[in-house]
NULOMAR-46766 format. One record per atom (N, C-alpha, C): residue in one letter; z negated, x negated, y; atom name; residue number from 1. Coordinates in nm, 4 decimals, m for minus. Atoms other than C-alpha are relative to their C-alpha. Layout:
% residues N
  type        zz        xx        yy  atom  seq
     A         Z         X         Y    CA  NUM
...
This chain:
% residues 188
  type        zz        xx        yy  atom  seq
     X    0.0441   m0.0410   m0.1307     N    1
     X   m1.7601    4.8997    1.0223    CA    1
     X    0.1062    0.0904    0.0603     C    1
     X   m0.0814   m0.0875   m0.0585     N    2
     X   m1.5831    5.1935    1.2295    CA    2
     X    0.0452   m0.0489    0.0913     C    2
     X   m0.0266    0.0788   m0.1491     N    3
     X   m1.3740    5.0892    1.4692    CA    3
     X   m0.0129    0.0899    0.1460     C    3
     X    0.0418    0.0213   m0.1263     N    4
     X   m1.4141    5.1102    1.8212    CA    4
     X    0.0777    0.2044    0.0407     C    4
     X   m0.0833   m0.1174    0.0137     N    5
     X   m1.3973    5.5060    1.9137    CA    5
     X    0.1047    0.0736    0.1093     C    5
     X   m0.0985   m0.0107   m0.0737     N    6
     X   m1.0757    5.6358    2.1049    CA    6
     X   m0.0105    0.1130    0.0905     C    6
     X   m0.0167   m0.1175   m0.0497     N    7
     X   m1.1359    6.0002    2.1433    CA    7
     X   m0.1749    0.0540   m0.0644     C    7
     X    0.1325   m0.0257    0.0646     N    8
     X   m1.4418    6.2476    2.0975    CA    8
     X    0.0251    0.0351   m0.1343     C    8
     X    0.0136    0.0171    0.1919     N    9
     X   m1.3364    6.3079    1.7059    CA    9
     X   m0.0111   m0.1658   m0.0269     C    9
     X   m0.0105    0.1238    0.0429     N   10
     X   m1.2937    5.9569    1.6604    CA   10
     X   m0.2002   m0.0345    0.0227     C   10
     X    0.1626    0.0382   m0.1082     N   11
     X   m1.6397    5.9286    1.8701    CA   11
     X   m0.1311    0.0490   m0.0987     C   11
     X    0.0551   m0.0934    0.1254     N   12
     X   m1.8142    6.2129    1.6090    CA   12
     X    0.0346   m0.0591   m0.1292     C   12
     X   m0.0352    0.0751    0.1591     N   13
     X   m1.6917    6.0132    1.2833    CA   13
     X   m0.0590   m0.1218    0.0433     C   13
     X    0.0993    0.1223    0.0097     N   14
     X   m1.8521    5.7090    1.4063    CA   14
     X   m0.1370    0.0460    0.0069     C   14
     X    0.1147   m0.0666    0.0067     N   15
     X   m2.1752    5.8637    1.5007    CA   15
     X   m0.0980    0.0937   m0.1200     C   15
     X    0.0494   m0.0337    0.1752     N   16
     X   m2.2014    6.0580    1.1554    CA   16
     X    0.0028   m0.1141   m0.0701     C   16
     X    0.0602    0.1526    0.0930     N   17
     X   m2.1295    5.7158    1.0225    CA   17
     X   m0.0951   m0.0480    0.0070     C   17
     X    0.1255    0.0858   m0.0492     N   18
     X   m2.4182    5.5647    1.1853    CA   18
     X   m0.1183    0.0755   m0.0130     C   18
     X    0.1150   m0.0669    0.0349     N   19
     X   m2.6499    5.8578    1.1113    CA   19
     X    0.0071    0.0381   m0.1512     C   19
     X   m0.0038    0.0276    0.1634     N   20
     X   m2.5426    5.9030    0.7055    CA   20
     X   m0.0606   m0.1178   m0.0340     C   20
     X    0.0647    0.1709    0.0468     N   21
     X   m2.6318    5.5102    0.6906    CA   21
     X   m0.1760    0.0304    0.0246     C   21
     X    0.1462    0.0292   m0.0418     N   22
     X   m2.9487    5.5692    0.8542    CA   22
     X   m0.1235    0.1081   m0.0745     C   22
     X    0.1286   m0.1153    0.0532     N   23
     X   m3.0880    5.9398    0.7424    CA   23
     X    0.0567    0.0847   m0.0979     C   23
     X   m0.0264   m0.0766    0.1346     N   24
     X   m2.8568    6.0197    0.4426    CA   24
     X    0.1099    0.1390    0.0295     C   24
     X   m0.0714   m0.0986   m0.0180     N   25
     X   m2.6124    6.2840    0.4008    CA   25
     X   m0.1269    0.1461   m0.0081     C   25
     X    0.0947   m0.1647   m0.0053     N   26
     X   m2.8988    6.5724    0.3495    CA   26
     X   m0.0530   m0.0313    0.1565     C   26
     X    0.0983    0.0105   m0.1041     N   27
     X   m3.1053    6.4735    0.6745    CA   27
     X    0.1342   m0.0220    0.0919     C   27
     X   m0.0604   m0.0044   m0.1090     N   28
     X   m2.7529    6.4646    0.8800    CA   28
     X    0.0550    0.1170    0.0026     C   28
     X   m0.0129   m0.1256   m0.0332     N   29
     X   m2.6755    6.7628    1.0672    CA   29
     X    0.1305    0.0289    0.0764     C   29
     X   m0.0612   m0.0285   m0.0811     N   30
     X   m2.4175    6.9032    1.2375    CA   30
     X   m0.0699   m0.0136    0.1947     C   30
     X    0.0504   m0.0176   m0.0709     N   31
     X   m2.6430    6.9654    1.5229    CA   31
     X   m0.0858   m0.1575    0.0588     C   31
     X    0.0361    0.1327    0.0269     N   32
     X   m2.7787    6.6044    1.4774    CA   32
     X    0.1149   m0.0892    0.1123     C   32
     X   m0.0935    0.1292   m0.0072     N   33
     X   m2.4330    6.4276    1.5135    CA   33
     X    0.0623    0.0350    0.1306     C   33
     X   m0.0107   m0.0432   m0.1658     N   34
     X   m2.3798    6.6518    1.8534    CA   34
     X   m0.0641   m0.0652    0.1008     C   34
     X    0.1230    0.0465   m0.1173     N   35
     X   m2.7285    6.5321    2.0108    CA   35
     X    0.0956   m0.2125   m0.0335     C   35
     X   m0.0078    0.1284   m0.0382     N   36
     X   m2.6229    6.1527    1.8928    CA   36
     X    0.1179   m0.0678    0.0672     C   36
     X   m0.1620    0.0522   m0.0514     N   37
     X   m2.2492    6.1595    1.9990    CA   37
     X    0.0089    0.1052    0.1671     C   37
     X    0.0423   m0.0463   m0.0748     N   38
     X   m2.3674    6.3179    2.3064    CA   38
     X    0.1109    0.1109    0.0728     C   38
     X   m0.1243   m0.1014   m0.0180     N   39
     X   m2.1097    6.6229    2.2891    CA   39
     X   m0.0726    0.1322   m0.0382     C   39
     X   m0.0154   m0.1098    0.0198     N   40
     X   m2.1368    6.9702    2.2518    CA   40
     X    0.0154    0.0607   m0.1425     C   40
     X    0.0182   m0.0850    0.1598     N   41
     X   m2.2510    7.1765    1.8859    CA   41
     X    0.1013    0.0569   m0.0047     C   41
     X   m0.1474   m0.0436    0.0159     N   42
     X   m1.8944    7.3420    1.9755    CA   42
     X    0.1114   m0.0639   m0.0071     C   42
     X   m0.1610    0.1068    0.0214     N   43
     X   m1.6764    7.0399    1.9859    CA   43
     X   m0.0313   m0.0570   m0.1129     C   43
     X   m0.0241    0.0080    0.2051     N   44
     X   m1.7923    6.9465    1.6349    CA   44
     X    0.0421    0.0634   m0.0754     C   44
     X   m0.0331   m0.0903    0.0732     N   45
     X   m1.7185    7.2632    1.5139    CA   45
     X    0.1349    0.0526   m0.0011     C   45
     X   m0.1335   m0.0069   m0.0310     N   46
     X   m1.3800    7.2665    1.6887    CA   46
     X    0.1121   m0.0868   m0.0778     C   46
     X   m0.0770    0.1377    0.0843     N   47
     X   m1.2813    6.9091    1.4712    CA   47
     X   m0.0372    0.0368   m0.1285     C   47
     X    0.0145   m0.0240    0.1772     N   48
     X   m1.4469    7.0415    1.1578    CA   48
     X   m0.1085    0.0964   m0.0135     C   48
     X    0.0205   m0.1063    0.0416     N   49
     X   m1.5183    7.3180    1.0238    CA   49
     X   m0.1410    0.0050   m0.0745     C   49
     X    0.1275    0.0005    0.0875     N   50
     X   m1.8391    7.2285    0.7845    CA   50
     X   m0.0056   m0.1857    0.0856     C   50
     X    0.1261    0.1127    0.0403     N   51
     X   m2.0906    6.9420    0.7387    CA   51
     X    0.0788   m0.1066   m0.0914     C   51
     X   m0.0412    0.0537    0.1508     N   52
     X   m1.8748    6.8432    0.4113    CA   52
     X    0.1620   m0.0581    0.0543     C   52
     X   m0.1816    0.0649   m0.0825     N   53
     X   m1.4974    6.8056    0.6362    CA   53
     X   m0.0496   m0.1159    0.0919     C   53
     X    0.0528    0.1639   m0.1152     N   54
     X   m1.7221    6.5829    0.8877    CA   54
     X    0.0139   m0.1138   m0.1022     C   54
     X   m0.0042    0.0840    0.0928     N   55
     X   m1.8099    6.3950    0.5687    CA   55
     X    0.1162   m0.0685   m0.0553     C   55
     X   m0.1510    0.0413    0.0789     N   56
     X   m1.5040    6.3643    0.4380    CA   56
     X    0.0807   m0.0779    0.1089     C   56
     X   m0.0586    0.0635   m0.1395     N   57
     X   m1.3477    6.2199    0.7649    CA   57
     X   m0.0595   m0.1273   m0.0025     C   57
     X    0.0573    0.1119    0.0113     N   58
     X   m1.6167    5.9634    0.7841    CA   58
     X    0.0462   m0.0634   m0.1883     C   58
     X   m0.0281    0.0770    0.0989     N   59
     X   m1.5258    5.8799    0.4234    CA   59
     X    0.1809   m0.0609   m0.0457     C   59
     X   m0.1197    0.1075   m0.0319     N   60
     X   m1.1691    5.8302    0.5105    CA   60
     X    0.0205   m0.1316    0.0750     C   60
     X   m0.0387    0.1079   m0.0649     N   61
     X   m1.2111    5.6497    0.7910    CA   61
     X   m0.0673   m0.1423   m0.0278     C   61
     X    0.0808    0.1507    0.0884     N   62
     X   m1.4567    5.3932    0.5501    CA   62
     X    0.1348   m0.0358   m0.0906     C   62
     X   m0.0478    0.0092    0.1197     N   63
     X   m1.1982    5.4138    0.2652    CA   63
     X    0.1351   m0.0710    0.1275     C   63
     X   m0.0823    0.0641   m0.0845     N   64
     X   m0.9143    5.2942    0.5648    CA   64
     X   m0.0632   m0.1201    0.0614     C   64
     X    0.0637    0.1296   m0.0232     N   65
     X   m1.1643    4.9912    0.6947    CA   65
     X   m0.0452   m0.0799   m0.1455     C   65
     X    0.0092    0.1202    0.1563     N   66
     X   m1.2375    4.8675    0.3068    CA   66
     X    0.1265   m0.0405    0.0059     C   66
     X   m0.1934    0.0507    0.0190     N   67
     X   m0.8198    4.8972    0.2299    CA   67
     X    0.0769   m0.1180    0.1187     C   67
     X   m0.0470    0.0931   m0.1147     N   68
     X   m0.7441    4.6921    0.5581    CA   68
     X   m0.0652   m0.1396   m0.0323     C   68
     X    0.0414    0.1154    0.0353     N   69
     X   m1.0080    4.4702    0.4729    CA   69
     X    0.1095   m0.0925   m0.1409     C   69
     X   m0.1110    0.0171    0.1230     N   70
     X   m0.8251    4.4187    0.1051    CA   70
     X    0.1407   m0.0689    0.0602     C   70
     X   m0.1438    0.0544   m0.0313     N   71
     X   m0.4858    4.3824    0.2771    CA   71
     X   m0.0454   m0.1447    0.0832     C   71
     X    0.0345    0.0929   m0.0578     N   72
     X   m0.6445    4.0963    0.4963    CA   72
     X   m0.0143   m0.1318   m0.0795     C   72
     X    0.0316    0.1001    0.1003     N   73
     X   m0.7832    3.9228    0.2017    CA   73
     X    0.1189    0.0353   m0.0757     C   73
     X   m0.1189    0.0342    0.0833     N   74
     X   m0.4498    3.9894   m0.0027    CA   74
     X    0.1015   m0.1108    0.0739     C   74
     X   m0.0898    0.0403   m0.0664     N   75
     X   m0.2617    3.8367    0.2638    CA   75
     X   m0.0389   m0.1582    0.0426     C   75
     X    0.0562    0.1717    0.0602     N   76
     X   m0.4808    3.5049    0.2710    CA   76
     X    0.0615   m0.0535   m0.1292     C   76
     X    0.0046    0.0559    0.1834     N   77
     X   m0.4490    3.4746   m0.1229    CA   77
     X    0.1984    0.0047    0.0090     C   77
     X   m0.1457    0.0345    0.0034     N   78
     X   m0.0543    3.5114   m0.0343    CA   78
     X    0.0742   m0.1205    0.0974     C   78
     X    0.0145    0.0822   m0.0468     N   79
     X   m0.0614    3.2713    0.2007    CA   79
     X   m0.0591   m0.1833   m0.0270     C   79
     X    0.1191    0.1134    0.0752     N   80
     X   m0.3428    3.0026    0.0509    CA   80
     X    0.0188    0.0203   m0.1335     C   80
     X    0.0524   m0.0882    0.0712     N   81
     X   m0.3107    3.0796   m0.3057    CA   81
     X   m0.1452   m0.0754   m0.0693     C   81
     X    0.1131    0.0647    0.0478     N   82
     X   m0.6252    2.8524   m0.3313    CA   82
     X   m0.1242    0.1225   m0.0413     C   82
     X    0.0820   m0.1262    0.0408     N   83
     X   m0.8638    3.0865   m0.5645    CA   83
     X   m0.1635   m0.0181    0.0877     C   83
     X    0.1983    0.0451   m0.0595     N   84
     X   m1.2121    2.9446   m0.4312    CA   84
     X    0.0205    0.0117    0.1683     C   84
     X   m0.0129   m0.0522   m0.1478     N   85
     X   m1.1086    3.0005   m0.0466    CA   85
     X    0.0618    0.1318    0.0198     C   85
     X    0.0206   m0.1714    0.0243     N   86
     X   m1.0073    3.3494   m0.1171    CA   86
     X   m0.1028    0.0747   m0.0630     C   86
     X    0.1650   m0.0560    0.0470     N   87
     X   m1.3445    3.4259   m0.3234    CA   87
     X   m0.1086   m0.0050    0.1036     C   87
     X    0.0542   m0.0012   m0.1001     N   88
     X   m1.4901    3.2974   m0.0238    CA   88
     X    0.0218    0.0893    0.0997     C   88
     X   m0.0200   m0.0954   m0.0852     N   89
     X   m1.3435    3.4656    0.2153    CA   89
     X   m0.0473    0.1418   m0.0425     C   89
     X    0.0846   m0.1153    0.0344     N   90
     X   m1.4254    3.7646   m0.0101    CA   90
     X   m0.0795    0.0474    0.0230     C   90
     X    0.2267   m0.0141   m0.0589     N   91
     X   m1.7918    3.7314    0.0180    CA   91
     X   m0.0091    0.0499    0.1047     C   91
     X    0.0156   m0.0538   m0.1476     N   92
     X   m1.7739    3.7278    0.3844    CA   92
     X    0.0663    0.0971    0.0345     C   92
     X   m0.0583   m0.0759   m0.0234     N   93
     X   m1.5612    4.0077    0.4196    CA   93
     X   m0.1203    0.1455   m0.0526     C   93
     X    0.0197   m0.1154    0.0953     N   94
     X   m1.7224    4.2396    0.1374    CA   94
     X   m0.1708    0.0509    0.0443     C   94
     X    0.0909   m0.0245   m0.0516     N   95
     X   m2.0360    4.1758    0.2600    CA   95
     X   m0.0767    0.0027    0.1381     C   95
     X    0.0375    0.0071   m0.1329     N   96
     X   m2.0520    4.1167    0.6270    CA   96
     X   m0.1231    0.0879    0.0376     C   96
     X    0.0848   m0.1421   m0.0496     N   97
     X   m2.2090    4.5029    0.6886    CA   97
     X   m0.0549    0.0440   m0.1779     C   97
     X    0.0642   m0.0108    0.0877     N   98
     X   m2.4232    4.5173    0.4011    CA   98
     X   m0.0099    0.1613   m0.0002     C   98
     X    0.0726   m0.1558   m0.0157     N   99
     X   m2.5087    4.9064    0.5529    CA   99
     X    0.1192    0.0638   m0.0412     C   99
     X   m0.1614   m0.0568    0.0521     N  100
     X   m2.1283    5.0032    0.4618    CA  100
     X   m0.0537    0.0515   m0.1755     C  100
     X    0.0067   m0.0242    0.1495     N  101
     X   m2.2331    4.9801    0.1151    CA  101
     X   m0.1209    0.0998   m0.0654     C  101
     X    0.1006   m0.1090    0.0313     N  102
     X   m2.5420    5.1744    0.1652    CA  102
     X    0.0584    0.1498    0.0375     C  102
     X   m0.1239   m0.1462    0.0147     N  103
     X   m2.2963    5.4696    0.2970    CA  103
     X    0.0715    0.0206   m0.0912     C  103
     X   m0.0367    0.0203    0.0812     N  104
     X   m2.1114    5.3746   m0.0072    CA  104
     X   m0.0761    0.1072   m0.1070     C  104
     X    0.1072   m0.0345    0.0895     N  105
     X   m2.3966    5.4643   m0.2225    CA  105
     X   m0.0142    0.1298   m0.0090     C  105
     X    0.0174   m0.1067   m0.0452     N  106
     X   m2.4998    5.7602   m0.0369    CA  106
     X    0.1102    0.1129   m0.0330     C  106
     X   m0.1074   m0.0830    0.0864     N  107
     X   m2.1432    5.8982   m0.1440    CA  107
     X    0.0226    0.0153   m0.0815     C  107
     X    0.0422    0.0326    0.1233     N  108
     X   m2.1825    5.7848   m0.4658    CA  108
     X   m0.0736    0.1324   m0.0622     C  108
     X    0.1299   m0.1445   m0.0026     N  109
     X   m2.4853    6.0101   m0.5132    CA  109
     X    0.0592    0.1218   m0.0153     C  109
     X   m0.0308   m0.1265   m0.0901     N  110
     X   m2.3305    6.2828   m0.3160    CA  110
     X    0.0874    0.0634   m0.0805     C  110
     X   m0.0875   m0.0481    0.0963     N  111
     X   m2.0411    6.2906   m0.5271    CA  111
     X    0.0341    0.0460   m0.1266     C  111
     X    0.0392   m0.0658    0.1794     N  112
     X   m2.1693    6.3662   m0.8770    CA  112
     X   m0.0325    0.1033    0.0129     C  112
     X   m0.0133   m0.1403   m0.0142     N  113
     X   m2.2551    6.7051   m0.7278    CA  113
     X    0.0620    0.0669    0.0338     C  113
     X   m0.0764   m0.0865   m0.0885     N  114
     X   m1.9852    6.8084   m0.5134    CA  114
     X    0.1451   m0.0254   m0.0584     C  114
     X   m0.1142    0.0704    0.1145     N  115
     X   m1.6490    6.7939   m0.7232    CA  115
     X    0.1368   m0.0397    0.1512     C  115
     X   m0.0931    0.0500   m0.1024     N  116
     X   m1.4680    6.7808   m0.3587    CA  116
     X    0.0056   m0.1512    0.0329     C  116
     X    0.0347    0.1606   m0.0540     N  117
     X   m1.6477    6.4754   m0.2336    CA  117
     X    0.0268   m0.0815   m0.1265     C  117
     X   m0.0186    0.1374    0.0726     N  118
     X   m1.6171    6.2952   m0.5629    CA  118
     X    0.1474    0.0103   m0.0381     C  118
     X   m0.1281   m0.0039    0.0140     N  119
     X   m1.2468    6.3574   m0.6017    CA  119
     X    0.0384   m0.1029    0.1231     C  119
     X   m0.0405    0.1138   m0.1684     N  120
     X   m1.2514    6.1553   m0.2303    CA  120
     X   m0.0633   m0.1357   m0.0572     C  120
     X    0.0798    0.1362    0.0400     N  121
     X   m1.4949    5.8701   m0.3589    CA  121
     X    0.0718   m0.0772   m0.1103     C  121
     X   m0.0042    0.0650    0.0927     N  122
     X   m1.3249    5.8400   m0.6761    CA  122
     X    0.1810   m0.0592    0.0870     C  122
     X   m0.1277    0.0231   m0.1061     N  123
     X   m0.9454    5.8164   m0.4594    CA  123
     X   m0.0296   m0.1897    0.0522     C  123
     X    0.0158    0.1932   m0.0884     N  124
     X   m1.1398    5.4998   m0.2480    CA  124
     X   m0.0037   m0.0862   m0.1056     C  124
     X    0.0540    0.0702    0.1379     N  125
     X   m1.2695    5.3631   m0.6017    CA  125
     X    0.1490   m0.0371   m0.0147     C  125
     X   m0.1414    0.0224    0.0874     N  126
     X   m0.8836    5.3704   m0.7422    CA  126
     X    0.0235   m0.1051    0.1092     C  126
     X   m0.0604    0.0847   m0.1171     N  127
     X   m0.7264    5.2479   m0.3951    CA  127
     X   m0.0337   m0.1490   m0.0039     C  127
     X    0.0783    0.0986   m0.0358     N  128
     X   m0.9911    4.9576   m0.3849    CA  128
     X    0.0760   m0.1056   m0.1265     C  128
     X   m0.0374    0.0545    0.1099     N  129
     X   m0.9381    4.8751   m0.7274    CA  129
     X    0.1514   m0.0503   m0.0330     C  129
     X   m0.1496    0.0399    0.0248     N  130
     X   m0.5274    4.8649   m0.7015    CA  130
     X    0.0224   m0.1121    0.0896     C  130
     X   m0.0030    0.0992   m0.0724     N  131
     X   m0.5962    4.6200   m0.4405    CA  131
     X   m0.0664   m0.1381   m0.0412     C  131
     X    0.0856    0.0734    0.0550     N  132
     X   m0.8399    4.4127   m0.6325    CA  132
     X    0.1282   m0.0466   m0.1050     C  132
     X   m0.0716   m0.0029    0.0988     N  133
     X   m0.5770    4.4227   m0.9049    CA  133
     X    0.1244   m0.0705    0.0152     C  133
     X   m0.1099    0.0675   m0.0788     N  134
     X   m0.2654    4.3264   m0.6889    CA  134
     X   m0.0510   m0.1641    0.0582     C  134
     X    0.0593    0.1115   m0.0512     N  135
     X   m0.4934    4.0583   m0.5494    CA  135
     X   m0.0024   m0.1225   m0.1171     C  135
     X    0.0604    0.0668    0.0691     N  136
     X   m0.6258    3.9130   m0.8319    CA  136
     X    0.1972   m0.0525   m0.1117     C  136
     X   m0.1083    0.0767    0.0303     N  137
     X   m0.2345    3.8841   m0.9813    CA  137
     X    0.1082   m0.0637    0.0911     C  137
     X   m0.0555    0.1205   m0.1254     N  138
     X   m0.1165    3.6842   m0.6923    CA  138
     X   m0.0582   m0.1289   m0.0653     C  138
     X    0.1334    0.1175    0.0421     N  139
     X   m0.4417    3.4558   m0.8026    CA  139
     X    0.0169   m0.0149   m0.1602     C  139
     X    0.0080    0.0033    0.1572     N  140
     X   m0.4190    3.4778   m1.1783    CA  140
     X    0.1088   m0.0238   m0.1034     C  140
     X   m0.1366    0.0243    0.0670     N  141
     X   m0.0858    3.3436   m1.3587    CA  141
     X   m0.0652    0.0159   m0.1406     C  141
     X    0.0071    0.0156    0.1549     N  142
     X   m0.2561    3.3368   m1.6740    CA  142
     X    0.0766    0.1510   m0.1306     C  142
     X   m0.0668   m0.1508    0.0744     N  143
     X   m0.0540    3.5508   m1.9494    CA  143
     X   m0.1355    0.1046   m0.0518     C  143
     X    0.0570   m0.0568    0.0668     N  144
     X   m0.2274    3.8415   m2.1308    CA  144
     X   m0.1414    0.0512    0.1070     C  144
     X    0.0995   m0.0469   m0.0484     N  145
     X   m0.4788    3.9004   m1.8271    CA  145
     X    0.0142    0.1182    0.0225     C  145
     X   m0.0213   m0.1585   m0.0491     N  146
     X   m0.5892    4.2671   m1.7610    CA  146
     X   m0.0417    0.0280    0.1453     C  146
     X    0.0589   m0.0108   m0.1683     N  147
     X   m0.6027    4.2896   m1.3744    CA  147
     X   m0.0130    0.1129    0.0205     C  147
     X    0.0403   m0.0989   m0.0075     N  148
     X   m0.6753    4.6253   m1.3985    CA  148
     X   m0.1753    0.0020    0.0175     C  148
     X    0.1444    0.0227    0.0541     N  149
     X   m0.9904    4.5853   m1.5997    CA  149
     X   m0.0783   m0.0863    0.0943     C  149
     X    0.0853    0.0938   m0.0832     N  150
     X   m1.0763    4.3076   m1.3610    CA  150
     X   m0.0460    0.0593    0.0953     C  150
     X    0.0467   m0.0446   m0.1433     N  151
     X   m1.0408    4.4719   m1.0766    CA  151
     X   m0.0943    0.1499   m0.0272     C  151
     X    0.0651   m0.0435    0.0050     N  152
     X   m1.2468    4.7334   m1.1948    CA  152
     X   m0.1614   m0.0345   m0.0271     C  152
     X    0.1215    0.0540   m0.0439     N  153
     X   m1.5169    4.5188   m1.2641    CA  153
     X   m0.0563   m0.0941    0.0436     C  153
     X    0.0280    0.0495   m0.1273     N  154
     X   m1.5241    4.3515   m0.9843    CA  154
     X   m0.0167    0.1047    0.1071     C  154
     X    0.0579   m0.1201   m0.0596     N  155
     X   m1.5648    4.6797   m0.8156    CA  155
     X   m0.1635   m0.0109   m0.0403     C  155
     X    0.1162   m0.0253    0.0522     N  156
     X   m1.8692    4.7460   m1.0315    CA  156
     X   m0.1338   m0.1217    0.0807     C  156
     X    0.0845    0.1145   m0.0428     N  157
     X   m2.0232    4.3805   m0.9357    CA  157
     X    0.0083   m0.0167    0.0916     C  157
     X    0.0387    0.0068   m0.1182     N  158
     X   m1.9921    4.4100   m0.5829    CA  158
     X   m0.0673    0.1232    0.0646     C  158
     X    0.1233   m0.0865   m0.0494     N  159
     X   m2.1634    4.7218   m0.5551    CA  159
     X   m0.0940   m0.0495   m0.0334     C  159
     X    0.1084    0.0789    0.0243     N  160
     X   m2.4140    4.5822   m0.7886    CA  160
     X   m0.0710   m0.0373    0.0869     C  160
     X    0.0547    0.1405   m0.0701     N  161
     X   m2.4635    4.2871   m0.6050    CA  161
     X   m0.0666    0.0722    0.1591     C  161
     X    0.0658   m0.0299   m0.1203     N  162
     X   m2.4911    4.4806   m0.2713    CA  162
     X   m0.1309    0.1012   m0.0394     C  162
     X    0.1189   m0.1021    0.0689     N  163
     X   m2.7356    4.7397   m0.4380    CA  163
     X   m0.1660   m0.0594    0.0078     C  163
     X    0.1202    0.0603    0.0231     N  164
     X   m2.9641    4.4954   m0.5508    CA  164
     X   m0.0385   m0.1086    0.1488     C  164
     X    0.0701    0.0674   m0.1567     N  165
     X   m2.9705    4.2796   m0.1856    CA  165
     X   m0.0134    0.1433    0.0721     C  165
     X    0.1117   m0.0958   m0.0859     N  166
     X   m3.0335    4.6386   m0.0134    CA  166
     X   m0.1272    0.0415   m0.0872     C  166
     X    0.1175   m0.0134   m0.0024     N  167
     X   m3.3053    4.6925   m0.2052    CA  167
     X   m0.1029   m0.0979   m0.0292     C  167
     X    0.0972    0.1675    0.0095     N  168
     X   m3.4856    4.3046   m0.2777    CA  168
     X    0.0746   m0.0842    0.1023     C  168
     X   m0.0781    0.0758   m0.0936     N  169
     X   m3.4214    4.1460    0.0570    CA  169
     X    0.0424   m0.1820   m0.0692     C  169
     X   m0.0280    0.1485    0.1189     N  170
     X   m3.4935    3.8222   m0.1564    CA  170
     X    0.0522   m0.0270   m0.0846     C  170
     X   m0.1533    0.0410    0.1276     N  171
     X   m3.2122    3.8648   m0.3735    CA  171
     X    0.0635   m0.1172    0.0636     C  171
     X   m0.1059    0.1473   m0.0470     N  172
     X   m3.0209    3.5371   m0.3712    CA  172
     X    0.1260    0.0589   m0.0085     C  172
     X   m0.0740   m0.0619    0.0312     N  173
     X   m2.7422    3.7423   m0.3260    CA  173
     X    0.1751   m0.1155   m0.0175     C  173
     X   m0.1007    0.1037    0.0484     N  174
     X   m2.5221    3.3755   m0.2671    CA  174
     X    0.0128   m0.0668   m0.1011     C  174
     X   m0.0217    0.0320    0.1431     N  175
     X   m2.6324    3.2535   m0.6244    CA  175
     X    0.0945    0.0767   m0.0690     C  175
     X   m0.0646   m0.0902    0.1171     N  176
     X   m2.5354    3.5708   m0.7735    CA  176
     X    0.1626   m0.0112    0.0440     C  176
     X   m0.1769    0.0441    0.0127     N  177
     X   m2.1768    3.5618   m0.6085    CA  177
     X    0.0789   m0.0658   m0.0353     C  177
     X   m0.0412    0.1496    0.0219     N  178
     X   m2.1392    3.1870   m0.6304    CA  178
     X    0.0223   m0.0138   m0.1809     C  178
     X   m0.0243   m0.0232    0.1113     N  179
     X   m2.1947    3.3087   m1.0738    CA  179
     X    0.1301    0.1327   m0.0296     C  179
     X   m0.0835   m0.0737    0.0217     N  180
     X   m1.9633    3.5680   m1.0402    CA  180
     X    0.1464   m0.0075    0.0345     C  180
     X   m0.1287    0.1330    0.0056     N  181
     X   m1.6738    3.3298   m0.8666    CA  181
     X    0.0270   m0.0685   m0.1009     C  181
     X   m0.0105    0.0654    0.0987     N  182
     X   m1.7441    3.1435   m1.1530    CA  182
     X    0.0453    0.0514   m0.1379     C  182
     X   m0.0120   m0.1170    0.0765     N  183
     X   m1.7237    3.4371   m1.3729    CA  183
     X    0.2035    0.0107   m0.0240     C  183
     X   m0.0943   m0.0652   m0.0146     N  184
     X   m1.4026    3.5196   m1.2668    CA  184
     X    0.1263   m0.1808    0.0124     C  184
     X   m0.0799    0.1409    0.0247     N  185
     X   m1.2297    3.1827   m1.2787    CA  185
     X    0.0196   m0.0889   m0.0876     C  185
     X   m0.0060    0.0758    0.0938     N  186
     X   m1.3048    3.1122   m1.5875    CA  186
     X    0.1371    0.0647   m0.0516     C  186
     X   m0.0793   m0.1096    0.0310     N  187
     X   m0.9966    3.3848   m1.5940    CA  187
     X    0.1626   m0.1507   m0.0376     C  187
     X   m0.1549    0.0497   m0.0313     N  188
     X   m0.7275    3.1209   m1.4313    CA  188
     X    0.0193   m0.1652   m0.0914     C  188
């Protein structure tokens, strides 16, 4: 979720956030994110130059609310190092804003065509993952583990997982986690 906005750029990066989630990076406009951030088609153009620098802004300031999240939950698991109340906490963290992950997506997409944007997507991907990785060897004494590998797919399975609850609301999406805690503990 974006936090709370300070200034009118700050104000314009939430507002493109909240209209990418809703109508996609093609159907958001410059002219769009003016009428919804109720500013001026010239003070967008004054903070950024294209459509694709707005984007990119909003995908920092996601890729800085995942990493915080991460440090939050690293800093439990350094604290607690109980593995099953840090998997928990996970859950609720990773998935609170389910729509995060549909902006996620949407960059995803976006980024297999545009070699700028996916040079930014793949950046959050690494970041996420060195945190997953650091995390998971706080949690994981066992010799010979690859916390790399893990934390890469544990990346993979929490997009998954959110993928498939945005599109089958009736995904049991707490079974599938509750097997993939299990998954991952068969590690320690």
């Amino acid at each position: 979720m974006i936090t709370e906005p300070l200034n009118n750029r700050d104000l314009i990066i939430a507002k493109t956030h909240d209209l990418l989630i809703e109508c996609g990076i093609k159907n958001t406009s410059m002219k769009r994110v003016a009428q919804a951030a109720g500013v001026a088609p010239g003070l967008i153009h004054y903070y950024f130059k294209s459509k694709e620098e707005l984007i990119l802004a909003v995908l920092e300031e996601a890729k800085g609310q995942c990493l915080q999240d991460w440090d939050e939950i690293l800093q439990q698991a350094k604290d607690n190092r109980q593995i099953e109340h840090v998997l928990k906490l996970g859950k609720e963290r990773l998935f609170a804003d389910l729509e995060l992950y549909r902006l996620r997506f949407e960059l995803y997409s976006n980024g297999l065509n545009n070699s700028n944007l996916k040079s930014h997507v793949n950046a959050l991907l690494q970041e996420e993952q060195r945190k997953i990785a650091e995390l998971s060897t706080h949690l994981v004494r066992k010799e010979g583990v690859n916390h790399e590998a893990i934390a890469a797919t544990l990346t993979a399975a929490f997009d998954g997982l959110a993928l498939r609850k945005l599109t089958d609301e009736s995904f049991d999406l707490d079974a599938a986690y509750e097997t993939l805690s299990e998954m991952y503990l068969s590690f320690t």
